[in-house]
N, C-alpha and C positions, 0 to 999 in steps of 0.2 A: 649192572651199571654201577662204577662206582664213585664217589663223594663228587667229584672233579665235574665227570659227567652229567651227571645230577643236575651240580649248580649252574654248569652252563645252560644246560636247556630250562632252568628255572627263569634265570635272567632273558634266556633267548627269545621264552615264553609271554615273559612279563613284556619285555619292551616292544614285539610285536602285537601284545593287546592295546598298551597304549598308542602307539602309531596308528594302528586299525580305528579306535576311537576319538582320537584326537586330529582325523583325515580331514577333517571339514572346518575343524577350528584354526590348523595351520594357517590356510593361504589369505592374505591382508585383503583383498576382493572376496564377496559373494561369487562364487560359484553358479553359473547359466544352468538352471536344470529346463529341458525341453518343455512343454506344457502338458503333453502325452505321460512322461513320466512323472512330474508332478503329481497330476490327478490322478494315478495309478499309486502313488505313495498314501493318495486318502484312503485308500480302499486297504490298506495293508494289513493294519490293527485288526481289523474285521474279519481278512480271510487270517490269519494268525490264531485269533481266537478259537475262528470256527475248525480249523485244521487240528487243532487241541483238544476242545469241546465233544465234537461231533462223534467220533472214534469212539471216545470215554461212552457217551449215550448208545451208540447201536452195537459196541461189541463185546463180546465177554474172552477174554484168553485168545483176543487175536483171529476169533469166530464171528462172523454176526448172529445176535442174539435168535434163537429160533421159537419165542414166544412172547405171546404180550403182556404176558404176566413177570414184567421187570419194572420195578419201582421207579427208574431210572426216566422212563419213555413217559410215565403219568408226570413225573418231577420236573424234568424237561417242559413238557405242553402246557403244566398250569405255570411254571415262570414265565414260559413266552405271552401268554396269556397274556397274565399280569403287565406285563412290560407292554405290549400293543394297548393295554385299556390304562395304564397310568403314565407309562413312558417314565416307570421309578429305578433307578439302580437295586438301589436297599428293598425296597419291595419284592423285585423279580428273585431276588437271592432267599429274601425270609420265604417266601411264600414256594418257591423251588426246595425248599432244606423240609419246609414244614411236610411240605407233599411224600418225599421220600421218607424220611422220619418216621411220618404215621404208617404209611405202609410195609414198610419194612418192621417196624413192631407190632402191626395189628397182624398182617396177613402172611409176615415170615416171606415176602418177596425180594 
């Protein structure tokens, strides 16, 4: 590809990220979103998260893990833990980090 090439699709790239993000702020009216799809936008953060998350906790290389001895699955359930008994962000996080931490340096998991 050369110099010319390049720059075009540099810009081509650029100005269709900002159109893609600036789609909503354009038009001088609020935009009608149906009530279905609204309430379905609540839920998005959550399954995002969990589509990220969850993968990372059950599998190793793309396998799912084939024992229970993965620090991973204890670090996991004492955050959630946490989180259903205090409802703390910064909590669920120290108390998940702690959990893995210690077993991975005591027990080599």
């Amino acid at each position: 590809m050369g110099p010319w090439e390049a720059t075009i699709t540099i810009l081509g790239l650029a100005a269709l990220t900002v159109l893609a993000r600036a789609f909503f702020m354009l038009p001088e009216r609020e935009m009608p979103l149906p009530a279905w799809l609204r309430k379905g936008l609540h839920y998005a953060p959550l399954a995002a998260l969990a589509a990220v998350v969850v993968p990372e906790v059950v599998m190793t290389q793309g396998q799912l893990i084939q024992t229970f001895k993965d620090a991973r699955l204890y670090a996991a359930a004492a955050g959630a833990a946490y989180y259903f008994w205090k409802r703390g962000i910064l909590g669920t996080i120290v108390t998940g980090s702690t959990v893995l931490l210690t077993l991975k340096l005591t027990l080599g998991w």
